[in-house]
N, C-alpha and C positions, 0 to 999 in steps of 0.2 A: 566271315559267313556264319549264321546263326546255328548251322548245322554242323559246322565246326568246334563248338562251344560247349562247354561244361560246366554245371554246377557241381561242388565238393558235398557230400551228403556230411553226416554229424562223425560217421565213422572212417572217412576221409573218401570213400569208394566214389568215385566220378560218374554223373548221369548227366546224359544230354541236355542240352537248354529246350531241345523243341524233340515233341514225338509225335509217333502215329497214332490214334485212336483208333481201335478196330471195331468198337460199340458198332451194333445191328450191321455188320459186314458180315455174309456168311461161310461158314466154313467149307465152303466150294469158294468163294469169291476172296476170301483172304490170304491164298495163297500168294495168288495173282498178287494182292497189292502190298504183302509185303518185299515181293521181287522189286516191283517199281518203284518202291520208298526207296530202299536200298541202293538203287542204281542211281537214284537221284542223290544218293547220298545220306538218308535219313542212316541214324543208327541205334532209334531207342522206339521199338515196338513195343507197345500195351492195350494186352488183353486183358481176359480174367472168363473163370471158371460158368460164367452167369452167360457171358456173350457163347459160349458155345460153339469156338472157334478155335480154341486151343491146339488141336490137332493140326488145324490149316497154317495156324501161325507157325507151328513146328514144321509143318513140309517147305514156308516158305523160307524160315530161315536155314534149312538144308539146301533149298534151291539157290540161293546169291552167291555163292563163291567167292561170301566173303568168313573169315575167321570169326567162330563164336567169339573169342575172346574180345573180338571187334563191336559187335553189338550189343546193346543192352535189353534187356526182357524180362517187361512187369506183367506179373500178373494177379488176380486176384482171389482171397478164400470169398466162396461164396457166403453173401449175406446172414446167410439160416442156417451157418456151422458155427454153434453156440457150444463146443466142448470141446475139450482139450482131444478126447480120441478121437472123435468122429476132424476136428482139425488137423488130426496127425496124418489121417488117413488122405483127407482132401490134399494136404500136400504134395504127398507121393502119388497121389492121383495124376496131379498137374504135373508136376516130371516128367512122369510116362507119358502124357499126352502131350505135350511139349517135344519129346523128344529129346533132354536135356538133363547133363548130372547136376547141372548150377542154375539157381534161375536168380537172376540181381536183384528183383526186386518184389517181393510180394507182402502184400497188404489188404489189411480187412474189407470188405468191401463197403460196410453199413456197419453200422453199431445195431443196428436193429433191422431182423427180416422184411421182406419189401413187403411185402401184408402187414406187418405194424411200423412203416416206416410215418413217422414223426406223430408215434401214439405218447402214453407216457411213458412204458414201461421203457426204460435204457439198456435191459439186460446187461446190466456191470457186470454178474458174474460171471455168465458166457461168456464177454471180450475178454476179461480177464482168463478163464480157460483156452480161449480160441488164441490169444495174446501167447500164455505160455509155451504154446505149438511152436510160433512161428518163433519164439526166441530160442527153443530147442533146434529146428531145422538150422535157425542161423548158425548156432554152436556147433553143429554138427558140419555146418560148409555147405548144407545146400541149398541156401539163403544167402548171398551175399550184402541182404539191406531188408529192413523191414518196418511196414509201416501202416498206415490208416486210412482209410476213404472215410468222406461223408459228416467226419466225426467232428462235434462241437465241442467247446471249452470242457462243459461239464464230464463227456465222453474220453478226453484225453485225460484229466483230472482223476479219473477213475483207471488208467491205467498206469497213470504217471505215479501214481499212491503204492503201487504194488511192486512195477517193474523190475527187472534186472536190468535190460536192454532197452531205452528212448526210442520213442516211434521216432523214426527218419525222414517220415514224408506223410503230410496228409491231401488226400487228392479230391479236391471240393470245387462244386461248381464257382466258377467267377467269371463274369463276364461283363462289357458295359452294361449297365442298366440292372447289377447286380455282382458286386463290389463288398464282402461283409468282412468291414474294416476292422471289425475286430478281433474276429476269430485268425485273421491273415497275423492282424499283431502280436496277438496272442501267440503263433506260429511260431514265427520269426524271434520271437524275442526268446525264444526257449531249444533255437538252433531246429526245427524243423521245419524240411522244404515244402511249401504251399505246392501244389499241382493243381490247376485249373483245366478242367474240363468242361465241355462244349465252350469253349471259349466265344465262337461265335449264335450261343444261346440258340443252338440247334434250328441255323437260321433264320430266327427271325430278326435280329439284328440286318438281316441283310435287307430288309424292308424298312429300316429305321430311319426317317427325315434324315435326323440330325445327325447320326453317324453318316448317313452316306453324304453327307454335306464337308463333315468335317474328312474324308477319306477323298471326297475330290480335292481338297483345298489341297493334301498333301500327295497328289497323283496316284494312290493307291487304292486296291480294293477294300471292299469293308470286312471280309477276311485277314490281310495283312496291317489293315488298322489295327483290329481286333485280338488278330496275334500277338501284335507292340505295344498294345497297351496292358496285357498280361505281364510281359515282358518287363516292361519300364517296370512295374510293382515290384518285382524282385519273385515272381514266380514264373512254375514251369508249365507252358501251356501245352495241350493235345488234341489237335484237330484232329475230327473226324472223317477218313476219306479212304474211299478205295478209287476214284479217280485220278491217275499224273498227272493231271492239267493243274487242278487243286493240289494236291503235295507238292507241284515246284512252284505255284502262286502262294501258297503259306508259309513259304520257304525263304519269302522275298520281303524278308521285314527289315532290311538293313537300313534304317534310316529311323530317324528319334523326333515323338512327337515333344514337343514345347512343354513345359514347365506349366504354364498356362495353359493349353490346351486339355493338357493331364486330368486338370482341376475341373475342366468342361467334364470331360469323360467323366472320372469318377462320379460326380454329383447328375449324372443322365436319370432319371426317374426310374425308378424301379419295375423291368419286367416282370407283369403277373402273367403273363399271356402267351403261353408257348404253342397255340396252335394243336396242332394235334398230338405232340408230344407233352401235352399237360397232361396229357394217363399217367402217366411216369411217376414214379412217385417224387425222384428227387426235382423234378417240376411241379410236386406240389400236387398230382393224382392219386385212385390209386388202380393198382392194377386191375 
């Protein structure tokens, strides 16, 4: 069962194969669902600092009854902490509101604030200060894993030039219809775990011909398509849900699409069109 699974991160620390996505869940409502992930058996909840939920995630994971040591909990520095102090401080920010002396996993959110997200400027040297934060926290033990959102070849390159401590994880959207083969390679070939998010391209995948074509052929939703074909890549996907109906249907990916079929997937035409979530910026708006 997928929920029973773990990826080894670069520093041996174990992280779920599948998690919850708390994105636009609010911090009254995220209580609630991180009880019911839990009960369903999820064990790897990710927030961050931006969703505005932190607090709620920390009453939920007080509420389950089950053992921190048992769950894992990512979350993230906010986009637009471009220095080493103002990063130190957001750290211990997110502790306390977390409610936690450990938190597994925290990683940058952007390389660049969401009002310059994909301008030119890269801000190397802010990642680079915000970067040395989190390799301190981790030294320190209140970090057990540390790592990257958002971030391209050139963005890891820049941190990869300077570091002590290897990002661990970087958490980029992927999804059919939006697949970027070679930042994942790039990834992978250098020992850091890909995290995909919106895996189901926030939706509108579920209105797609041809995925929902190829998700009957294999009795499944286009959710649990969606989830396995993240899966099959060799990344860790995060659907976004405070629904139980949805966390035990995304749950339900145990079955392998074809070799061939993969090949369908991958090469789906590239979503430009996210509907109303094109504002976003990592959809390509801006805020």
């Amino acid at each position: 069962m997928i929920l029973q699974e773990t990826y080894s991160l670069s520093n041996g620390v174990d992280i779920p194969k599948l998690g919850l996505g708390t994105w636009m869940v609010s911090d009254s409502d995220v209580e609630q669902a991180v009880v019911d992930a839990v009960a369903l058996g999820y064990r790897h909840i990710d927030t961050a600092q931006a969703y505005q939920n932190e607090a709620g995630v920390g009453r939920g994971l007080k509420a389950v009854g089950v053992p921190r040591d048992d769950l894992f909990l990512t979350t993230k520095l906010a986009a637009e902490v471009k220095s080493y102090d103002a990063a130190v401080e957001a750290i211990d920010a997110s502790l306390k509101a977390l409610g936690v002396d450990v938190i597994d996993l925290m990683i940058i959110h952007s390389p660049q604030p969401w009002m310059q997200y994909g301008e030119e400027d890269r801000f190397f040297e802010g990642n680079r200060e915000a970067w040395r934060a989190l390799e301190d926290a981790y030294t320190a033990g209140k970090l057990r894993a540390i790592g990257v959102s958002n971030f391209q070849e050139v963005d890891l390159d820049n941190l990869l030039s300077s570091c002590r401590i290897e990002p661990m994880v970087n958490q980029i959207l992927v999804h059919v219809g939006k697949t970027p083969k070679a930042l994942i390679a790039y990834c992978q070939d250098k020992g850091i775990l890909v995290e995909a998010y919106s895996p189901i391209a926030h939706g509108v995948l579920l209105e797609h011909d041809a995925v929902g074509a190829m998700a009957e052929k294999y009795g499944v939703s286009v959710p649990q398509l969606s989830i396995r074909y993240d899966l099959q890549l060799g990344l860790l996907p995060l659907p976004k849900t405070a629904n139980p109906a949805h966390m035990k249907d995304n749950a339900g990916v145990d079955f392998t699409i074809s070799d061939e079929d993969m090949e369908v997937l991958k090469n789906v035409p590239q979503i430009e069109d996210y509907g109303e979530a094109s504002v976003m910026p990592v959809f390509g708006g801006k805020l």
